[in-house]
C-alpha positions in Angstrom: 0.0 0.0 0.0 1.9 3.3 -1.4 1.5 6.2 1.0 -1.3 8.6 0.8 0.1 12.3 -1.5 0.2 15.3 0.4 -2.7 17.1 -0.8 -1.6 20.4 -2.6 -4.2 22.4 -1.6 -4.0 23.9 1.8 -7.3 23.2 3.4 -7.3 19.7 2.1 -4.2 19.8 4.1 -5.1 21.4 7.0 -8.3 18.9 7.0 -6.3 15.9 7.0 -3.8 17.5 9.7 -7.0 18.3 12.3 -8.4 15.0 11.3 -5.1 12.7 12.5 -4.6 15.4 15.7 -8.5 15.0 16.6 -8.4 10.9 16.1 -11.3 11.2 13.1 -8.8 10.6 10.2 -6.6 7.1 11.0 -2.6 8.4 11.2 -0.7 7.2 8.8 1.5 3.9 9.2 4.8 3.7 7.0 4.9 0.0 7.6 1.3 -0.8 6.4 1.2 -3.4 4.0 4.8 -4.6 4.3 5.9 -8.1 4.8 8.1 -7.6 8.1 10.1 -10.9 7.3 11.1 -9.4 4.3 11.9 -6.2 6.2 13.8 -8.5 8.8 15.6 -10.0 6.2 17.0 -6.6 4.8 18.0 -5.1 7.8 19.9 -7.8 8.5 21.7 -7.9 5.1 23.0 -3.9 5.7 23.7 -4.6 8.5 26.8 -6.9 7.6 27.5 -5.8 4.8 29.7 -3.0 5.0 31.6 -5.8 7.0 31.5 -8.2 4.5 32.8 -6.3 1.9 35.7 -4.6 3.5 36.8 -8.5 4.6 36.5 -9.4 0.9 38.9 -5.8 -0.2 43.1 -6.3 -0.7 44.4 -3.4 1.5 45.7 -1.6 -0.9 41.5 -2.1 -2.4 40.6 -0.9 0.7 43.3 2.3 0.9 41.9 3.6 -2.5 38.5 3.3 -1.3 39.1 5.4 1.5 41.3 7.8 -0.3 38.0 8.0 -2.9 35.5 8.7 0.1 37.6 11.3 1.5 38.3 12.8 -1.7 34.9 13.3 -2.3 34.0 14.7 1.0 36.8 17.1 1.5 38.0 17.7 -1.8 35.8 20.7 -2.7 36.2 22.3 0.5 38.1 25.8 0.1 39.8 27.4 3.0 37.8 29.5 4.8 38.7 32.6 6.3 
């Protein structure tokens, strides 16, 4: 089940935003409709992941990868002053 659209219009909005706060409209559940085995199942994969694939990287793999990341997160950065 997708999640409901944000209504554009403003007192569609403000309807649906009194409606949840009063207990007439049901609140919105981001889990609806999801198989939680299957969301089990895919938290548990990220969670090793990361792990997994460092263990599988050379060093020297794993030297250029972090040379990439911090390349790309510092490397625009201009001294400020």
């Amino acid at each position: 089940m997708p999640s409901p659209k944000r209504p554009r219009d403003v007192n569609e909005l403000a309807r649906r935003l009194v409606g949840e706060a009063t207990g007439d409209a049901p609140k919105f559940d981001p889990d609806a409709g999801k198989n939680p085995a299957a969301v089990e199942l895919g938290r548990k994969g990220g969670l090793k992941g990361g792990k997994a694939r460092a263990a599988k990287l050379s060093a020297e793999e794993r030297s250029a990868a972090a040379k990439r990341a911090a390349q790309a997160r510092w490397g625009d950065r201009r001294s400020e002053g």
